[in-house]
N, C-alpha and C positions, 0 to 999 in steps of 0.2 A: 774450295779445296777439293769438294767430291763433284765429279759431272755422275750424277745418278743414272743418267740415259744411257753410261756404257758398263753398269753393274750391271750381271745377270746374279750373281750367287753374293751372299754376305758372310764371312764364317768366321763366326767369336770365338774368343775365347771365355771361361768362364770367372775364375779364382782372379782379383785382380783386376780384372776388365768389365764384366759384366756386375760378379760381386767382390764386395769389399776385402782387402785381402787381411784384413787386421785379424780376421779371425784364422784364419791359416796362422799367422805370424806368430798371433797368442799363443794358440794349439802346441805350434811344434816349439817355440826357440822358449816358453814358459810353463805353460799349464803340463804340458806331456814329461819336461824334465823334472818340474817339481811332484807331481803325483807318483811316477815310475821312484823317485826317492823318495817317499810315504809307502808307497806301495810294499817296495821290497824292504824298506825300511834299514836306509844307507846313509851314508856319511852326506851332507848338504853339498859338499864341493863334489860329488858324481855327477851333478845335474850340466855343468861345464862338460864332463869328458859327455855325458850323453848329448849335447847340443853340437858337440864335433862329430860324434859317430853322425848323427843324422844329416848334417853338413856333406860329411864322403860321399853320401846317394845321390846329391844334386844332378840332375839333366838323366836321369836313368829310370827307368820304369822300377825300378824298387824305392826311391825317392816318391813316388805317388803312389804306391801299392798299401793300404791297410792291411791288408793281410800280411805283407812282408815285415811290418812294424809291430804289427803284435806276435810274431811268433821270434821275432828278434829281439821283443823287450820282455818278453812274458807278461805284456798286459792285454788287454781287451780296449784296441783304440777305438772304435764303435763308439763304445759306451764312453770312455774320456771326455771325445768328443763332444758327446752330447751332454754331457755336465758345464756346456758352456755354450750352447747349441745358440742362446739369445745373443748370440757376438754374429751371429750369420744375418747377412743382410744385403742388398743391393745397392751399388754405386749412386749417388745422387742422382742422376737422371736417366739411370739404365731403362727404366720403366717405361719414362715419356720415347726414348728411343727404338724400344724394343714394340712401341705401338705405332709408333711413326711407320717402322718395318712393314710391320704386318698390315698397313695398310696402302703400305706404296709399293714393297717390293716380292719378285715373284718366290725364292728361295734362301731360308736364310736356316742356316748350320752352326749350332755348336760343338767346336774341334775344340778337344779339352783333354790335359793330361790325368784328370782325375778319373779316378777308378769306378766303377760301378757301385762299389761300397759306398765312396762318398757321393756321389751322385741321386743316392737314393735318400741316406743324410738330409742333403741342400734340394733336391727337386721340390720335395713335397713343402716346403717350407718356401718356397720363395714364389710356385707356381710360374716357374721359365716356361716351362715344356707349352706351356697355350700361345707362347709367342713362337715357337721353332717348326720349322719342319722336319729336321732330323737330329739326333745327338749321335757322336761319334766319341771315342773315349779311346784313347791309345792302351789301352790294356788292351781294347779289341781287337788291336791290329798287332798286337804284341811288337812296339815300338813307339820312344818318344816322338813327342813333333818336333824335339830339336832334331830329330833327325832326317836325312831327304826320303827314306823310305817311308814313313808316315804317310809321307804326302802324295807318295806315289800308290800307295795303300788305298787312301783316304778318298784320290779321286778312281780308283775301282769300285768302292761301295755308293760313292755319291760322286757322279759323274759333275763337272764344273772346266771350266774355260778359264785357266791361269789368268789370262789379259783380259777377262771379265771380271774378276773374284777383287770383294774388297775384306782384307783380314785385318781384325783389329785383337792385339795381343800385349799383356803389359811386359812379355816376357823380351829380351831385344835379341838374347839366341835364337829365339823361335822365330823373331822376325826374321834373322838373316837366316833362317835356315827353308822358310818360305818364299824369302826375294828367291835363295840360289835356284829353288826349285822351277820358279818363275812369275809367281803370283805379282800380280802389278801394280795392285793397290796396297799400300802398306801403312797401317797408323800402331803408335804406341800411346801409352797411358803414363801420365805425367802422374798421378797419386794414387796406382794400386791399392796402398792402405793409407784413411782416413786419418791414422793416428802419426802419420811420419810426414817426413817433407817432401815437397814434388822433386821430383828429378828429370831433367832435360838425356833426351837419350840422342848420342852424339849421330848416328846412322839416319834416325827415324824421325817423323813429326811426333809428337805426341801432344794426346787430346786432356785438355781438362774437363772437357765436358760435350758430351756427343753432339749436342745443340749446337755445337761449329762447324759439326759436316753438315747438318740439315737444310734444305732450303726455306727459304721464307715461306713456302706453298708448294703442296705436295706436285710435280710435276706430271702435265697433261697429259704425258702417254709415258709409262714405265714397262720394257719388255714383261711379260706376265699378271699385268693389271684384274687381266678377267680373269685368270684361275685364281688369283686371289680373291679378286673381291666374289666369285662365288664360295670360297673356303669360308671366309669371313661372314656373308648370310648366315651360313650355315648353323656357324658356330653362334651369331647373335639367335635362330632361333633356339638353340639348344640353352643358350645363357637367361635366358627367360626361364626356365626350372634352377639352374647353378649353373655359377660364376665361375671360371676356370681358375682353380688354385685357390680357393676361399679357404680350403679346409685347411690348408697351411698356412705359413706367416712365413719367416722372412729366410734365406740361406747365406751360406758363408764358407 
């Protein structure tokens, strides 16, 4: 499916792709409606009108913004969040893929609409950051990745070769807003959250499980083999005192 030898750059996505989106799913469309009514302490049927308000922000940087959430609902999403923080967790075999990466290829990005808040949230608990070389966050660039200017953003901070780049995204906006741009490699994700049923996306392939792009055996010459595998030294001698991400556990 993947010829590896004409990737230079890899750029995931997080929520849904990398991790499970069940906890997002919980957060917003259950836990966030029913607490905001305990909270303010309102009639049960608000918890509907609050799953439309949140609904309206879809594909817009206020849609992932925590700070836009809590001063629009008068709560403290932060804290919410973390009253359910054990829902965060990575994809069945994100792990074994995200080592496969770092040991076969030269640069690999996560392109992610989540904000810094939650980013901070989910890094420390899932320890991503030892498999990446860069995180990028569309707050940063003040623009979604469904949009073309993200992308045009995205490779001014972190330079990448469209018809090198392979994006894996469970979103199928984002995909086609990454083909338009030009990106060549394109996969989606058949079961973002654990708790729902796969869905076939009509544009895209989608992956049930990253171990379908992988080769049977890491390939003999990958463009940037040696600067990885000296990063990699580096990092095994440094893993001899700590593990990269131990102090955390899992994100979502």
């Amino acid at each position: 499916m993947i010829d590896w030898r004409a990737i230079d750059t890899v750029l995931l996505d997080m929520d849904g792709t990398l991790l499970d989106l069940h906890f997002d799913s919980h957060f917003w469309l259950e836990h966030l409606p029913r607490r905001y009514v305990e909270l303010h302490r309102l009639d049960e049927a608000t918890q509907e009108q609050i799953r439309a308000r949140i609904l309206r922000e879809r594909g817009t940087l206020n849609w992932y913004s925590l700070a836009y959430w809590s001063r629009e609902l008068g709560v403290d999403i932060v804290a919410l969040k973390r009253e359910i923080q054990h829902l965060i967790g990575l994809r069945s075999d994100a792990l074994d893929f995200l080592k496969w990466l770092q040991r076969a290829h030269p640069r690999v990005i996560l392109a992610t609409n989540a904000d810094r808040e939650s980013l901070e949230l989910k890094l420390p608990l899932t320890g991503l950051e030892a498999y990446l070389d860069a995180i990028v966050s569309s707050a940063d660039l003040g623009v979604p990745k469904e949009a073309q200017e993200f992308w045009f953003a995205l490779q001014e901070v972190e330079p990448f070769d469209p018809s090198r780049t392979l994006f894996i995204d469970d979103n199928p906006e984002v995909l086609e807003s990454a083909r338009e741009f030009g990106i060549r490699h394109l996969l989606g994700i058949k079961q973002p959250d654990s708790t729902r049923p796969e869905k076939e996306l009509e544009e895209f392939i989608a992956l049930d499980r990253f171990a379908t792009i992988l080769p049977e055996e890491l390939p003999s010459e990958v463009p940037g083999d040696k600067l990885r595998d000296d990063k990699v030294r580096g990092e095994m001698i440094r893993s001899d005192r700590a593990v990269p991400g131990e102090e955390g556990g899992k994100i979502g």
